[in-house]
N, CA and C of each residue as an Amber inpcrd file, in Angstrom:
protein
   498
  30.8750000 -10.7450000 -36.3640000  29.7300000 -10.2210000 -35.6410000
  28.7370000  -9.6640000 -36.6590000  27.6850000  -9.8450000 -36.2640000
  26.3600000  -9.3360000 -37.3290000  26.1110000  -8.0360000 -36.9740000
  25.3930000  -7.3870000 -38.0710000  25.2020000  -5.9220000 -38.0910000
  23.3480000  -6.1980000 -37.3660000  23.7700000  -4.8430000 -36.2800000
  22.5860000  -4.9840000 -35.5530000  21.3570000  -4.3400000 -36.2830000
  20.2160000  -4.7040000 -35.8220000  18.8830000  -4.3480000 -36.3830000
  18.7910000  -3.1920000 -36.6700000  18.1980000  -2.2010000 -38.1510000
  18.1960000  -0.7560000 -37.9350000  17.1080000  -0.4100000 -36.8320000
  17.4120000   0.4120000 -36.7740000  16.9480000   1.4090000 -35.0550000
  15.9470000   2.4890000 -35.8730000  15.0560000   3.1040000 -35.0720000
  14.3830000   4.2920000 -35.6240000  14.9670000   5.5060000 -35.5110000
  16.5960000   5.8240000 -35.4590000  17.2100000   6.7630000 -35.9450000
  17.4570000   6.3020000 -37.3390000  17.8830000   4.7810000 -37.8220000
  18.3850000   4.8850000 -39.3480000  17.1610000   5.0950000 -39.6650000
  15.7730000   4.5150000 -39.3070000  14.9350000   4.6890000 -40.6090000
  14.4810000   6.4800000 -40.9880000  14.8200000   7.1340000 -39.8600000
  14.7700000   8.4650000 -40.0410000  16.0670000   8.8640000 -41.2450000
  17.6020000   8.3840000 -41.0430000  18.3130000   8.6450000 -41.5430000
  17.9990000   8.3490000 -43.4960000  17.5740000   6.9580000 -43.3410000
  16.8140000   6.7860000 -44.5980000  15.8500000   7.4190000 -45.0080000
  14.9940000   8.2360000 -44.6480000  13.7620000   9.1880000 -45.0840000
  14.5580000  10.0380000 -45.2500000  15.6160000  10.7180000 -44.7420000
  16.2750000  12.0330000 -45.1100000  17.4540000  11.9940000 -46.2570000
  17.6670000  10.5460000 -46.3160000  18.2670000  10.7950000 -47.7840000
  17.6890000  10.6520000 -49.0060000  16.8070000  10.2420000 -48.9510000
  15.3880000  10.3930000 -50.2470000  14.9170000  11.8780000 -50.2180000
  14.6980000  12.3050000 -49.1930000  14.5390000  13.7840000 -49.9140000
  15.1930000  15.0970000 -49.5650000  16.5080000  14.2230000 -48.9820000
  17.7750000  15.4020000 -49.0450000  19.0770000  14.9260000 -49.7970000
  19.0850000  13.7450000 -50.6710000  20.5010000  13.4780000 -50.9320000
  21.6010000  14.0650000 -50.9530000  21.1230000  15.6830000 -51.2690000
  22.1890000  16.4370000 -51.1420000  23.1050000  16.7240000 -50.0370000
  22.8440000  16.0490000 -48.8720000  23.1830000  16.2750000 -47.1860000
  23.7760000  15.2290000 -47.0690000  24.8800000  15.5990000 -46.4890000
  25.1310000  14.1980000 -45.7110000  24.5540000  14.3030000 -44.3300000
  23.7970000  13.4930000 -44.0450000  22.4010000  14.0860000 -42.4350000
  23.2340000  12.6580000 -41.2480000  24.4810000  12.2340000 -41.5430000
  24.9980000  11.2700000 -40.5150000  25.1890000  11.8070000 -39.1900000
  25.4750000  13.2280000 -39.5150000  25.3480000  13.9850000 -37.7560000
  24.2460000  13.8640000 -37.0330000  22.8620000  13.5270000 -37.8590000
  21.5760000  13.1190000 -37.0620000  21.9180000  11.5850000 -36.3560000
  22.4030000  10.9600000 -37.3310000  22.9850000   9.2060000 -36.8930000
  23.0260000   9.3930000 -34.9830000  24.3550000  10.5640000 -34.6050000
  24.9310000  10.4250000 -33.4180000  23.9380000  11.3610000 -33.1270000
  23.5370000  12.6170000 -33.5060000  22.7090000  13.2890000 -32.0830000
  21.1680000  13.1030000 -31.9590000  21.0350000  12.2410000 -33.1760000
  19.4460000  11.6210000 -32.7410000  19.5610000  10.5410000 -31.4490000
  20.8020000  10.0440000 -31.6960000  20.5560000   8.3670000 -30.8790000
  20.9400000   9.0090000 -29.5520000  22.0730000  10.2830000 -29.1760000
  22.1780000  11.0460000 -28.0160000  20.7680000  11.5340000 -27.2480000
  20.3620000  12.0510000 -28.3710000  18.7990000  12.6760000 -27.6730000
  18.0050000  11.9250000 -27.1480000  17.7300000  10.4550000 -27.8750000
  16.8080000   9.4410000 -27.5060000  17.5080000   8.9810000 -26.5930000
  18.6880000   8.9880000 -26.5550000  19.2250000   8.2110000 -25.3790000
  19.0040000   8.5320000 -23.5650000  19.3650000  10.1770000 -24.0630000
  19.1660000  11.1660000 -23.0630000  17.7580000  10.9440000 -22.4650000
  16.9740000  10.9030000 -23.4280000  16.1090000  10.8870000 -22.9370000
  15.2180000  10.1090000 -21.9130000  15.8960000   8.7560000 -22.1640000
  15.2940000   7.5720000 -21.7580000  16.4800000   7.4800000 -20.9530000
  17.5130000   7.7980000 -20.7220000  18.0790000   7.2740000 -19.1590000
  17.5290000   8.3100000 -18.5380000  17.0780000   9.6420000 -18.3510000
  16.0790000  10.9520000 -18.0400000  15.0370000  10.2610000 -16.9200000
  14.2330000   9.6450000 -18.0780000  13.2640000   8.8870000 -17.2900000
  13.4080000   8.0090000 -16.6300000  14.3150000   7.1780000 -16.2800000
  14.8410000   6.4510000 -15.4850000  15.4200000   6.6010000 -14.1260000
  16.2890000   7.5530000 -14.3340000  17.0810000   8.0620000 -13.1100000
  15.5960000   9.0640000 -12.5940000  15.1870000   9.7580000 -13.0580000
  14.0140000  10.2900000 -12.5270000  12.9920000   9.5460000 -11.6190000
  12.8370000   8.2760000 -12.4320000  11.7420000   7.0440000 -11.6200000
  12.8970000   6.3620000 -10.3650000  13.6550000   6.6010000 -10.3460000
  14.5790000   6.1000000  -9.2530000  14.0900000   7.0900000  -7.7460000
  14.7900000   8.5460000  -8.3440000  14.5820000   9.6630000  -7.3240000
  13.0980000   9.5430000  -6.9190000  12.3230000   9.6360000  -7.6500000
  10.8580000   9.6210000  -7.0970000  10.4680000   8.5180000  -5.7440000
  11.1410000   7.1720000  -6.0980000  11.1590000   6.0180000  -4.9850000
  11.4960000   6.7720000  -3.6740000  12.4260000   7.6750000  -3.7090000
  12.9890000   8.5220000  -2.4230000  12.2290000   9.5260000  -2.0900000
  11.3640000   9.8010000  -3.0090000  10.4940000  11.5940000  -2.3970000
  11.0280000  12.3800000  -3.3840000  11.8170000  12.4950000  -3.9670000
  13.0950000  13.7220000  -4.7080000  12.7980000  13.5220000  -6.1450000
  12.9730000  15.1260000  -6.8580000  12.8190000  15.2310000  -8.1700000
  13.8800000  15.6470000  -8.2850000  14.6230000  15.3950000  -9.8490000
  15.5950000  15.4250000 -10.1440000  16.2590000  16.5310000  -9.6110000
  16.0390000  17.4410000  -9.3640000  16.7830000  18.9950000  -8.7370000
  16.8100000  18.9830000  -7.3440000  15.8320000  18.0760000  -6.7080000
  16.1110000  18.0280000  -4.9300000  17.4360000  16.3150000  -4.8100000
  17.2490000  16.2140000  -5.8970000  18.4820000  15.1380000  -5.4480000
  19.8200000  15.3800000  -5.8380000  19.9230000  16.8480000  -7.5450000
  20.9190000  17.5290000  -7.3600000  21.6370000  17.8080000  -6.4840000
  20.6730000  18.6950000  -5.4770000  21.2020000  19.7180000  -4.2610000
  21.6220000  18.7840000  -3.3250000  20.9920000  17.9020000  -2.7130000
  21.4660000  16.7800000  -2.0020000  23.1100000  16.1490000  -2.1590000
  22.6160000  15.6110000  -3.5040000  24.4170000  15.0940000  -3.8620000
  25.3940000  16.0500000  -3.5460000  25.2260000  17.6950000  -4.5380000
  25.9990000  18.5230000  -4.2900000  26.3840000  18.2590000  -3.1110000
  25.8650000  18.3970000  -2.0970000  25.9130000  19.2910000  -0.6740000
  26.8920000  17.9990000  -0.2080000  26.3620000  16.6150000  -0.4940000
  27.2730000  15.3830000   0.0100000  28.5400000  15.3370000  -0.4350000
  28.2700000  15.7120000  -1.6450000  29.9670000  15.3390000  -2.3270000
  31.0830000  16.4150000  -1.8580000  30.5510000  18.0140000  -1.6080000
  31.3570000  18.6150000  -0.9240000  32.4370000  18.4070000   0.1860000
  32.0350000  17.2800000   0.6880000  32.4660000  16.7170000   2.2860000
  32.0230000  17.7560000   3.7530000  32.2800000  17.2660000   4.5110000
  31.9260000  17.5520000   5.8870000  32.6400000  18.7400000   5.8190000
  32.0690000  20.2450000   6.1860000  30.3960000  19.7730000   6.8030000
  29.1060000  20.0390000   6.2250000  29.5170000  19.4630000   4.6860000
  28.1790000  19.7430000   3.9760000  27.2610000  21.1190000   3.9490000
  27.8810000  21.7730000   3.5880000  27.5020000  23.3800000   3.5350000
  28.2920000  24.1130000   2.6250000  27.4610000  24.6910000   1.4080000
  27.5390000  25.9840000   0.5520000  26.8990000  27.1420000   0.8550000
  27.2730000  28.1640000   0.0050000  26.7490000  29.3030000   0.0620000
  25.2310000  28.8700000  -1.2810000  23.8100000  29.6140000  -1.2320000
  22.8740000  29.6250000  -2.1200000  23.6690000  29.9330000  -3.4960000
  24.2870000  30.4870000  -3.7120000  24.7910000  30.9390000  -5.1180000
  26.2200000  30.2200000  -5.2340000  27.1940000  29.5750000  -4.0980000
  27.8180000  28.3590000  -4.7030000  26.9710000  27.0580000  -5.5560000
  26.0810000  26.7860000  -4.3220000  24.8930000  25.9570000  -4.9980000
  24.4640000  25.6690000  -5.9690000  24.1070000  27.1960000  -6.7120000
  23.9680000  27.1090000  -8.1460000  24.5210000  27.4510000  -8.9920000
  26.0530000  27.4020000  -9.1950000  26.8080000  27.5640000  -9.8350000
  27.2450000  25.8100000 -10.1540000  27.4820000  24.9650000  -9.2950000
  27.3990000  23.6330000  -8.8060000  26.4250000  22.7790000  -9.5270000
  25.6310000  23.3530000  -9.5660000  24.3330000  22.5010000 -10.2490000
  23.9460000  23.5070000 -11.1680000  24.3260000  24.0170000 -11.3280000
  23.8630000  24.9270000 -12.8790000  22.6890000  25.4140000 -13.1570000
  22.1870000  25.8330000 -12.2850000  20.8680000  26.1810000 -12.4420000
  20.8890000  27.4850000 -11.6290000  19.7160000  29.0180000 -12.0110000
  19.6620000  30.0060000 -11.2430000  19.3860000  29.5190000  -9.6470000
  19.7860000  30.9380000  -9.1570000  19.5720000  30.8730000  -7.7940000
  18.1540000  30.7040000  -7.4570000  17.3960000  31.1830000  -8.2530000
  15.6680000  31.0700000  -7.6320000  15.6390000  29.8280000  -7.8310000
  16.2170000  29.2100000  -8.6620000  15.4550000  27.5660000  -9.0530000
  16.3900000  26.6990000  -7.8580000  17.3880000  27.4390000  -7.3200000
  18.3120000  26.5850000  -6.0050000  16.9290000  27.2790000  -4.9630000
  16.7170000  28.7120000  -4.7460000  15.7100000  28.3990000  -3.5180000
  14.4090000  27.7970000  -3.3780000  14.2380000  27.5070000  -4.6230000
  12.6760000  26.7350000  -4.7320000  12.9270000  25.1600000  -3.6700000
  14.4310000  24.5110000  -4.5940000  14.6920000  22.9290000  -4.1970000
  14.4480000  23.4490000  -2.8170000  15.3450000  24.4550000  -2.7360000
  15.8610000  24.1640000  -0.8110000  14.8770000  24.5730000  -0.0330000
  13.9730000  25.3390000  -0.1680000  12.5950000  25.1550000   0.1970000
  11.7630000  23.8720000   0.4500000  12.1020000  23.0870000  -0.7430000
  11.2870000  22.0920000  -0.3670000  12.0750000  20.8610000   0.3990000
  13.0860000  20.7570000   0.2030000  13.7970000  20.0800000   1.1550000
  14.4610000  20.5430000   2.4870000  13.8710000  21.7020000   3.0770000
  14.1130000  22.2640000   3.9400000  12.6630000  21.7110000   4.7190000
  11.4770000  21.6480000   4.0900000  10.1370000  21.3800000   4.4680000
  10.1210000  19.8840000   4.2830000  11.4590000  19.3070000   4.0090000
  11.2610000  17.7290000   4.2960000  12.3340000  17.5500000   5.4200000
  13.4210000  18.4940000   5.8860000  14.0900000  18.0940000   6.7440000
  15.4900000  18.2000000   6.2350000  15.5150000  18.1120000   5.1850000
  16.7190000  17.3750000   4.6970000  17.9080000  18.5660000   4.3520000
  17.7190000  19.7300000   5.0420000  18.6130000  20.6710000   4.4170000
  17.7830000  21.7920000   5.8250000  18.7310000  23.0360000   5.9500000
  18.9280000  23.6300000   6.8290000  19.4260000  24.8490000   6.3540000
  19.2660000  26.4420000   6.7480000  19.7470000  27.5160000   6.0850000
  19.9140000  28.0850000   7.7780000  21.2150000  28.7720000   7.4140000
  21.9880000  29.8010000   8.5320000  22.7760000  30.2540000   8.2660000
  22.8440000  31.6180000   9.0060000  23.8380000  32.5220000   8.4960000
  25.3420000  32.1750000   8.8920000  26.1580000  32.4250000   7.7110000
  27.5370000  32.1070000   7.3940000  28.2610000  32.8090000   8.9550000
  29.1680000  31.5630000   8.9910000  30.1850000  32.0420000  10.1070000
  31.4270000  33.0940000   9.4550000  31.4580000  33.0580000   8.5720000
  32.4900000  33.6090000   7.7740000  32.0650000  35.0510000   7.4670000
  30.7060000  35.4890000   7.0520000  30.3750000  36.5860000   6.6790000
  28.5200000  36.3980000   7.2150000  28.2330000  37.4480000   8.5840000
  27.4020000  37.3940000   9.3600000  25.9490000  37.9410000   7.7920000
  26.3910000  38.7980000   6.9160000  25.2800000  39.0260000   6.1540000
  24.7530000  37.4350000   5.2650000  26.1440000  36.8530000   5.3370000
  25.1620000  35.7910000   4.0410000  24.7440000  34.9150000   4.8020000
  24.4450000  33.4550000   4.0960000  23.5320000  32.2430000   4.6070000
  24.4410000  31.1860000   3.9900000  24.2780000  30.1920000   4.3430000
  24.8330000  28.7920000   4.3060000  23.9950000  27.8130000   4.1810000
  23.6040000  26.6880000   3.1490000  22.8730000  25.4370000   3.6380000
  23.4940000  24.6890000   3.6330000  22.8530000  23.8580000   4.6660000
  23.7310000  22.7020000   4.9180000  22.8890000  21.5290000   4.9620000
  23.5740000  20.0270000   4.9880000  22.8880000  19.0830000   5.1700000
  22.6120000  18.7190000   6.6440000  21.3070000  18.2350000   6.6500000
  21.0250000  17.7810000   8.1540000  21.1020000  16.2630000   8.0760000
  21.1740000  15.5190000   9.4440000  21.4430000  14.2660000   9.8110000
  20.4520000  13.3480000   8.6870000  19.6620000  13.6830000   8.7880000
  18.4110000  13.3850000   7.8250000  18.8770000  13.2450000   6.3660000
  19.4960000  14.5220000   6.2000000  19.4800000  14.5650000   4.8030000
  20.7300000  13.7550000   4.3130000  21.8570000  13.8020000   5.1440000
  23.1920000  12.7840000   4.6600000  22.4580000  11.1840000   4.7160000
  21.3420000  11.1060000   5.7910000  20.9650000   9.6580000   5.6620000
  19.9930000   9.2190000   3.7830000  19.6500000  10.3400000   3.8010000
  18.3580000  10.2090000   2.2080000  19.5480000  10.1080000   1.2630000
  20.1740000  10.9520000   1.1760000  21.1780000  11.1870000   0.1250000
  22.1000000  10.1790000  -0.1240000  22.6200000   9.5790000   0.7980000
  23.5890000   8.0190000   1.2420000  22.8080000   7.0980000   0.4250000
  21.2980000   6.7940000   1.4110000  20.7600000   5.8830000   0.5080000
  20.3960000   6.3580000  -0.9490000  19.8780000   7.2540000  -1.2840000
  19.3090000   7.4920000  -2.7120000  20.6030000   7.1230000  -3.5820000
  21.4880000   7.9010000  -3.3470000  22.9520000   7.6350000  -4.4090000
  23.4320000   6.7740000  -4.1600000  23.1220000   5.5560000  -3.4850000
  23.5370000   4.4820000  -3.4100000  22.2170000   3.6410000  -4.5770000
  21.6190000   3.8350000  -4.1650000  20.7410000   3.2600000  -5.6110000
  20.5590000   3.9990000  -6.5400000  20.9110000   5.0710000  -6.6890000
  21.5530000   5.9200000  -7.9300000  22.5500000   4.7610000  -8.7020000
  23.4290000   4.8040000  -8.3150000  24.9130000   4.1820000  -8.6190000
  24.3990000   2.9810000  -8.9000000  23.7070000   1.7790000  -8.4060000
  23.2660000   1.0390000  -8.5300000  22.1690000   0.6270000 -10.1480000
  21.4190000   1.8780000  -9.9990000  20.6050000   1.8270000 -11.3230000
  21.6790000   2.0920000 -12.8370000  22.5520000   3.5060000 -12.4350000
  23.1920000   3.4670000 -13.5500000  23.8230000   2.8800000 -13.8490000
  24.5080000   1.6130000 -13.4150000  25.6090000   0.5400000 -13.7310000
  24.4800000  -0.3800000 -14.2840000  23.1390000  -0.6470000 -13.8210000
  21.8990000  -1.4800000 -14.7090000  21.7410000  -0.9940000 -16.2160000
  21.8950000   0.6950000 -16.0740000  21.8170000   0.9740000 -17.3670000
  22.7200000   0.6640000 -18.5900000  23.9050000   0.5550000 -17.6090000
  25.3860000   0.5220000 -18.4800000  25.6060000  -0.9840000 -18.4790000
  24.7290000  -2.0140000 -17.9140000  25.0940000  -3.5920000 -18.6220000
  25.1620000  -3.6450000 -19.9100000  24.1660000  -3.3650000 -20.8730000
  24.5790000  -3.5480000 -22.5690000  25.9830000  -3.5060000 -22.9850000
  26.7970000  -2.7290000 -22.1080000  27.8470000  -2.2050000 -22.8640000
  29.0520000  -3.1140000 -21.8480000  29.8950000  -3.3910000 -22.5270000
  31.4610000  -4.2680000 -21.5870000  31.9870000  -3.5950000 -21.1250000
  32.7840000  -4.1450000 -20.2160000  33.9140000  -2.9160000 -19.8230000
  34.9780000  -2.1590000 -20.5440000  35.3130000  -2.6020000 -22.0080000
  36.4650000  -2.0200000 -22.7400000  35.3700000  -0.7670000 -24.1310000
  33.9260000  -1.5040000 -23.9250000  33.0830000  -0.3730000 -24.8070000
  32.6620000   0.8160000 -23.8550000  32.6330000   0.4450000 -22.4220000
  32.5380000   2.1030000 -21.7130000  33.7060000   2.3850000 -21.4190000
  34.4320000   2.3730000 -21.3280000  36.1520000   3.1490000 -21.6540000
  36.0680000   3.3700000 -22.7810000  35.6660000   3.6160000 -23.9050000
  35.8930000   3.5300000 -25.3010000  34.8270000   4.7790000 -25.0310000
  33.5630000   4.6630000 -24.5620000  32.7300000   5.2290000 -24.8420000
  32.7740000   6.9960000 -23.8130000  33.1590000   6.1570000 -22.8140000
  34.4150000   7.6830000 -21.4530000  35.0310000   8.7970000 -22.4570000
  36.4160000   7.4830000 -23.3510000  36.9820000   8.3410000 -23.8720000
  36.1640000   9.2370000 -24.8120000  35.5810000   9.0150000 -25.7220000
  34.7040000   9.7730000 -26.9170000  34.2270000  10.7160000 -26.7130000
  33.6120000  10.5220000 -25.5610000  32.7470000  11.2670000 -24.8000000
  33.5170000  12.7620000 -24.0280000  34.3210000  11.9140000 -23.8310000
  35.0110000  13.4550000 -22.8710000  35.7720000  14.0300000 -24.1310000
  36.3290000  13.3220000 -25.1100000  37.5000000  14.1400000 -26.2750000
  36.3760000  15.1390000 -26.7220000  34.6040000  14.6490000 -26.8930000
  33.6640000  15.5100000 -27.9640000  33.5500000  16.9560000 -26.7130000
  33.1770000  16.7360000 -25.4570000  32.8400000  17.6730000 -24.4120000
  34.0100000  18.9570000 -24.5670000  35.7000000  18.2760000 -24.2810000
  36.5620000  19.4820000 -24.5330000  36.5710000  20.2860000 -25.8700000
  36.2050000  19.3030000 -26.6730000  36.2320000  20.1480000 -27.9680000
  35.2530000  20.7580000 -28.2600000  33.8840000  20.6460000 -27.5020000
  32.5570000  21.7470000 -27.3650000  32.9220000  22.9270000 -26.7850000
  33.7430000  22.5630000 -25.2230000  34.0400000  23.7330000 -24.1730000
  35.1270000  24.2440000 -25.0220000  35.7990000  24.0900000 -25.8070000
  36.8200000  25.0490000 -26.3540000  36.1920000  26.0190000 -27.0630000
C-alpha cells in the first residue's frame, strides 16, 4: 500500500521541526488531525440538525429525553448533567423547544416543588426522524474507514478517553 498524500497537519509538522528540532511536536501529528477533524464532522452534523429546525443543543435535549425511554421525562438539572452543559444553557434549549412544541415542563409527581420535562407527541416524532438521519449521516461520515479500521479506531479511542478520565 502507498503512503498517503501529506495532509496540512504534516506540512505544519514540517515547519515545526525546522524551527523546533529540539521537540519532538508528533503529539501535534494526532491532536491537530483530532481538532480538524472535530471540527469538520461539527459542521456537518450541525448542517444536518438545521434541515430539522434544531441547533446542536435543541437536538441534544431531544435525544437525551428519547434515549431515556418512556416516558421521556427528566428533572432540568438531570438534563444537564446528561448533556453537560449548565442549567441556564438547558433552560434556554427548553425554552425554545417548548415554543416549538416539542418539549413540555410540569411539576414532578414525585416531589410537588420541582418540574419535569418531558417529550411531547411532537417531539418523539422530530427526534425519531432527526436521529434517524443523524445515524444515517454519521455512518456517511464513517465510509472512508472499513469495518476492522473503526473497531481499531473504537478501540483507541476509548483506551485514550479512560486514560484521560483517570
Amino acid at each position: 500500500m502507498s503512503e498517503p498524500a501529506p495532509d496540512h497537519v504534516d506540512r505544519i509538522l514540517a515547519q515545526w521541526s525546522v524551527e523546533r528540532p529540539d521537540l519532538d511536536v508528533s503529539p501535534v501529528g494526532v491532536i491537530g488531525r483530532l481538532h480538524r477533524l472535530a471540527e469538520r464532522l461539527r459542521d456537518e452534523l450541525v448542517a444536518l440538525y438545521r434541515e430539522y429546525g434544531l441547533g446542536e443543543g435543541e437536538f441534544d435535549v431531544l435525544a437525551t429525553l428519547r434515549r431515556t425511554g418512556a416516558p421521556y421525562e427528566l428533572a432540568p438539572g438531570e438534563l444537564a448533567a446528561h448533556t453537560m452543559v449548565t442549567t441556564g444553557a438547558v433552560s434556554k434549549r427548553l425554552d425554545r423547544l417548548e415554543a416549538m412544541g416539542y418539549v413540555q415542563r410540569r411539576s414532578s409527581d414525585q416531589d410537588g416543588r420541582g418540574r419535569v420535562v418531558g417529550l411531547t407527541a411532537a417531539g418523539i416524532a422530530a427526534i425519531d426522524e432527526a436521529f434517524a438521519a443523524h445515524v444515517r449521516n454519521e455512518a456517511r461520515l464513517l465510509d472512508g474507514l472499513d469495518p476492522e479500521q473503526r473497531a481499531q479506531l473504537i478501540g483507541l479511542l476509548r483506551t485514550w478517553m479512560r486514560a484521560l478520565d483517570d
